[in-house]
KOLTI-882442 format. One line per 10 residues: their letters; for each residue x, y, z of N, C-alpha, C. Coordinates in Angstrom, 1 decimal, decimal comma. Atoms other than C-alpha are relative to their C-alpha. Example, Ala and Ser with C-alpha at 12.3 -4.5 7.8 and 13.67 -1.06 7.14 Angstrom:
2
as = 0,9 -1,2 0,0 12,3 -4,5 7,8 0,9 1,2 0,0  -0,9 -1,1 0,0 13,7 -1,1 7,1 -0,8 1,1 0,8
***
This chain:
123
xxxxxxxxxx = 1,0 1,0 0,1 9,7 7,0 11,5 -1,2 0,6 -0,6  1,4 -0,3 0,7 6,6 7,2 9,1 -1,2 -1,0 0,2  1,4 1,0 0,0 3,0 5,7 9,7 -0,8 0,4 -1,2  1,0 0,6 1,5 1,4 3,9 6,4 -0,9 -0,4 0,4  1,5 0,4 -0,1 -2,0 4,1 6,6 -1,0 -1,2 -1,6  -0,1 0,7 1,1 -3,0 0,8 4,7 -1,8 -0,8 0,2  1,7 0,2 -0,2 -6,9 -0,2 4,3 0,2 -1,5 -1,3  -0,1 1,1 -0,1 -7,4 -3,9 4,4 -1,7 -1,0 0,0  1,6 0,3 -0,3 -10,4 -6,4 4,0 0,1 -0,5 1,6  0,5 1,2 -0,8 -11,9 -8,6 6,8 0,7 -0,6 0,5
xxxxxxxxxx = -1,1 1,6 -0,3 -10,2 -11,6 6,4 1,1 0,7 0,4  -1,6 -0,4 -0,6 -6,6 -9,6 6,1 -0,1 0,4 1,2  -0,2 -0,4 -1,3 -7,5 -8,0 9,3 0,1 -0,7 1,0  0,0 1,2 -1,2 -8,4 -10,9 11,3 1,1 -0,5 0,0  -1,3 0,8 0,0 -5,6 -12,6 10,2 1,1 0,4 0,6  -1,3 -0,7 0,1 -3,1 -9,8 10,8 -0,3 0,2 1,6  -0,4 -0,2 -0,9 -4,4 -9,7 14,3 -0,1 -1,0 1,0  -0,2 1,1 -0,8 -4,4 -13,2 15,2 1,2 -0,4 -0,3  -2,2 0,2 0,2 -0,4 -13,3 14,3 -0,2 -0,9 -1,6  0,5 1,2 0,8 -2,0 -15,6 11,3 0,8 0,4 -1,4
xxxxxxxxxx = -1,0 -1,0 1,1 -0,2 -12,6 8,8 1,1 0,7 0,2  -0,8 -1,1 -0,2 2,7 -10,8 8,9 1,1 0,3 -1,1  -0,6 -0,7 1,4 3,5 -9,6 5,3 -1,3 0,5 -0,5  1,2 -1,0 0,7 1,8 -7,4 3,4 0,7 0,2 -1,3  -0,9 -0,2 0,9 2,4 -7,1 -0,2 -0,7 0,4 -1,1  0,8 -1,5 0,9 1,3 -4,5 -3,1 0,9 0,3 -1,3  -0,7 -0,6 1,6 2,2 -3,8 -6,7 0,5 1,5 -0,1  -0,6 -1,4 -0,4 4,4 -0,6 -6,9 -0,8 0,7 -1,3  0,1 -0,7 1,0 3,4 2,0 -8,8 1,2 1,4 -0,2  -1,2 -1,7 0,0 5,2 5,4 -9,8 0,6 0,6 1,0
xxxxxxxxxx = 0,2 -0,5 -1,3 7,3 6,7 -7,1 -0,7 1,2 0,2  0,7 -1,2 -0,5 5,3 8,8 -5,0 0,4 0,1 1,8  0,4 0,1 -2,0 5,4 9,5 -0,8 -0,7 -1,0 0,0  0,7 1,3 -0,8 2,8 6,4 -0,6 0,8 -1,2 -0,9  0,2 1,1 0,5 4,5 4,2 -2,3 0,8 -1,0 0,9  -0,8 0,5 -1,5 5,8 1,4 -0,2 1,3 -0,4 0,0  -1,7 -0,3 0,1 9,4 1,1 -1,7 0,5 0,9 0,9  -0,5 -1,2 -1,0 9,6 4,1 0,7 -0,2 -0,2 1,1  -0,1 0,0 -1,7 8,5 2,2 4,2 1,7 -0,9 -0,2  -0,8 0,9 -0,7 11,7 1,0 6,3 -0,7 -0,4 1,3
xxxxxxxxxx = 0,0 0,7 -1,4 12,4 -0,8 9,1 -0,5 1,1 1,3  0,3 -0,7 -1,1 10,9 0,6 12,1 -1,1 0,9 -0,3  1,1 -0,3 0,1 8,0 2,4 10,4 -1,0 -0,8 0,8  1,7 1,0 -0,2 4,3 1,8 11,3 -0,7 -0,3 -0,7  1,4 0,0 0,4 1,5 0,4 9,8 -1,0 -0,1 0,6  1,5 -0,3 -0,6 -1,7 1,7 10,4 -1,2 -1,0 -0,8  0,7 1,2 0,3 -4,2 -1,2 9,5 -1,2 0,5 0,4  1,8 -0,5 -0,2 -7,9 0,1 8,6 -1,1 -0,8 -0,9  1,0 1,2 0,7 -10,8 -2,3 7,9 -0,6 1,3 -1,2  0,5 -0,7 1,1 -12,6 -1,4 4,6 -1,0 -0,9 -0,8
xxxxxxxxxx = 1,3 0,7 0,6 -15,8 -2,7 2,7 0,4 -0,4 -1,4  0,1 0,5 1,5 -16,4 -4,6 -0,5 0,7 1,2 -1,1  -0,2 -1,1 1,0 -16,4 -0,9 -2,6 1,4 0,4 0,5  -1,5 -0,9 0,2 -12,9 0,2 -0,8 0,1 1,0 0,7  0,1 -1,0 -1,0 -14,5 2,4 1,7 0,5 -0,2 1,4  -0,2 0,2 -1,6 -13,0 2,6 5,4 -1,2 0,1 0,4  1,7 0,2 -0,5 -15,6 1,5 7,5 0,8 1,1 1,5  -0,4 -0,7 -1,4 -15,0 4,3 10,3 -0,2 -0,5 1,9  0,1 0,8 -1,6 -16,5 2,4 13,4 0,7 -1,2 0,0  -1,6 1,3 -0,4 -13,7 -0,2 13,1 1,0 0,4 0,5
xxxxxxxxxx = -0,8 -0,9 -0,7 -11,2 0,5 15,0 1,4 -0,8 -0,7  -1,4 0,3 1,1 -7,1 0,2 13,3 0,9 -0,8 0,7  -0,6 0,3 -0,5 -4,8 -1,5 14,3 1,6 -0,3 -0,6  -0,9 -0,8 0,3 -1,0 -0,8 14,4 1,2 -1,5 0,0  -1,3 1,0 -0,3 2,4 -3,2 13,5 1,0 1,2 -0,2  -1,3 -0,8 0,9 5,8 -1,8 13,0 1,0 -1,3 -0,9  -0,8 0,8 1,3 7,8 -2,9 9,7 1,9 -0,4 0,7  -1,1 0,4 -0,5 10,5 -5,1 10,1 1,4 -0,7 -1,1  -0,8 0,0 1,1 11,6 -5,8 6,8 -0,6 0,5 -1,0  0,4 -0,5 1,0 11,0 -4,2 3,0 0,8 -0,5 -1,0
xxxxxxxxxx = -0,4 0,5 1,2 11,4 -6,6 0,2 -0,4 0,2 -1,4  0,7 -0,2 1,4 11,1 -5,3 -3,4 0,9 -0,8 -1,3  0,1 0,9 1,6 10,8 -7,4 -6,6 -0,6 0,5 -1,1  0,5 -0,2 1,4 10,8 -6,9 -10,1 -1,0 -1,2 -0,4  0,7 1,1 0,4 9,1 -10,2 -10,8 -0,9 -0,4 1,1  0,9 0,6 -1,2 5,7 -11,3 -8,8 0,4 -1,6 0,3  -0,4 1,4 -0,3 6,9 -15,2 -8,5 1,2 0,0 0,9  -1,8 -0,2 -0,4 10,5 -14,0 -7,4 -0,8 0,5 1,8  0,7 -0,2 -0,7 8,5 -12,3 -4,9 -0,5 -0,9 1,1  0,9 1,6 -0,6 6,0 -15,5 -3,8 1,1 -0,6 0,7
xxxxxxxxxx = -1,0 1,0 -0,7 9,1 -17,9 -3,5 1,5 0,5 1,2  -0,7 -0,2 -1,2 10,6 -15,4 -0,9 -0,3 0,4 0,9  0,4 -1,0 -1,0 8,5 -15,1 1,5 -0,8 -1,6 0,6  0,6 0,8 -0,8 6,5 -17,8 3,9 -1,4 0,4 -0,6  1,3 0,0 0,5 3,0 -17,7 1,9 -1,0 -0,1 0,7  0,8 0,4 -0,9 1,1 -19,0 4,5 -0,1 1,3 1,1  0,0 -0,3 -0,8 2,3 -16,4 6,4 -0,2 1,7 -0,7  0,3 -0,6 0,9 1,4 -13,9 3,5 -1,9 0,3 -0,5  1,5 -0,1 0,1 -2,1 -14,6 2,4 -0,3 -1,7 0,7  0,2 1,0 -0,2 -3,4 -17,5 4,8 -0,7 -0,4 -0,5
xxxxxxxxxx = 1,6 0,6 0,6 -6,4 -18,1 3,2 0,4 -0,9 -1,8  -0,9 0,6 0,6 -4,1 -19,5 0,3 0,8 -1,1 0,4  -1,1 1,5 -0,3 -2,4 -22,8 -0,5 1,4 0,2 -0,6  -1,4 0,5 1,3 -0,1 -22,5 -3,4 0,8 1,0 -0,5  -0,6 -0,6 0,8 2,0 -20,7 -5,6 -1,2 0,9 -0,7  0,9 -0,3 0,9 -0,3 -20,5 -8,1 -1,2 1,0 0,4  1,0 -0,7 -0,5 -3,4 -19,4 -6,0 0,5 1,7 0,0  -0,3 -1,2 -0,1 -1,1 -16,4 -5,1 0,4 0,4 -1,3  0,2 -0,7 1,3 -0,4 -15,1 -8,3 -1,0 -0,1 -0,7  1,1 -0,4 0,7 -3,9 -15,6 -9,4 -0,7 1,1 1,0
xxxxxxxxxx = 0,6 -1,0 -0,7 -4,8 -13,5 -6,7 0,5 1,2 0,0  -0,7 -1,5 0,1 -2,5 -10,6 -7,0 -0,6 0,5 -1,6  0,3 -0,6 1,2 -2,7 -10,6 -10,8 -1,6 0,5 -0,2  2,0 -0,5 -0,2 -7,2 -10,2 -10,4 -0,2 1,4 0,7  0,5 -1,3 -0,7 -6,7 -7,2 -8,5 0,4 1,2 -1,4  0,1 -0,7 1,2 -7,1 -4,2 -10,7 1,3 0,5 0,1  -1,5 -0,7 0,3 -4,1 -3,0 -12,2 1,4 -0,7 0,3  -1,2 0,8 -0,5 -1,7 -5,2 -10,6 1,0 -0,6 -0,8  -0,8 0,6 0,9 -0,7 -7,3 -13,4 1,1 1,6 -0,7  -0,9 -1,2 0,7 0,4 -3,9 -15,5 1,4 0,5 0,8
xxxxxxxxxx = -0,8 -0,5 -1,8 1,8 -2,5 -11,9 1,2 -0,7 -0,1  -0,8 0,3 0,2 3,5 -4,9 -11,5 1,8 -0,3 -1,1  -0,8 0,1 1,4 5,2 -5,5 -14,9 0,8 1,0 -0,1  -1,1 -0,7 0,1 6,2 -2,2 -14,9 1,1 0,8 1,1  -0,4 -0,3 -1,2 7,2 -1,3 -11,5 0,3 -0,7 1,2  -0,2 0,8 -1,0 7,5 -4,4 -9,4 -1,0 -0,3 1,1  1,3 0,4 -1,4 6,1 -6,0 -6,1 0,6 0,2 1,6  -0,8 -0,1 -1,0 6,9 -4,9 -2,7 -0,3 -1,2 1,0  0,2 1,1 -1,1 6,7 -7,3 0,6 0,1 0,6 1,3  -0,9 -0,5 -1,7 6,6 -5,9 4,1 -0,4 -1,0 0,8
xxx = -0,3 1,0 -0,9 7,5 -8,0 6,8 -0,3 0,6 1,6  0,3 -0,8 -1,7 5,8 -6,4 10,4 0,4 -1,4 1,1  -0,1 0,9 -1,1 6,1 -7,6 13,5 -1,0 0,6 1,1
***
């Protein structure tokens, strides 16, 4: 068992610990040890709040799920249409919203393209 230390806004956090989330999902990059093609089932995630710039805010305190599935996709849509969205990014309605929201993060679009999109499923 490995614990993924994964730094999250605000909103994800609230959500993730009012049950309101439970996927998490990230453009792969090159394998490396963090990349999340490498959590299974039964891993932890360590869930750490983090500011606008990307910094852990240290007087937040983390909080912990374990992985209960790890879905990886070559295509971000293939991705979206297999997973409960709502239960993904709440603060989202549609299809669309979600892939405009993935592709705006930096790098993502490329990321993805060349390396795919993962999905974890905690509990």
């Amino acid at each position: 068992m490995i614990t993924w230390e994964i730094n999250i806004t605000r909103e994800s956090f609230i959500d993730i610990v009012n049950g309101e989330k439970i996927y998490i999902g990230s453009a792969n990059h090159e394998l490396t040890e963090k990349d999340y093609r490498n959590v299974k089932p039964e891993d932890v995630l360590e869930f750490y709040l983090v500011d606008e710039s990307g910094d852990k805010l240290t007087e937040a305190p983390c909080y912990w799920r374990k992985v209960e599935k790890v879905l990886s996709f070559n295509i971000l849509e293939e991705a979206l249409k297999n997973v409960d969205l709502q239960k993904l990014n709440p603060r989202l309605n549609t299809l669309e919203e979600n892939l405009q929201h993935y592709y705006s993060i930096n790098s993502y679009k490329e990321r993805i393209e060349k390396y795919g999109f993962t999905v974890i499923k905690f509990k």
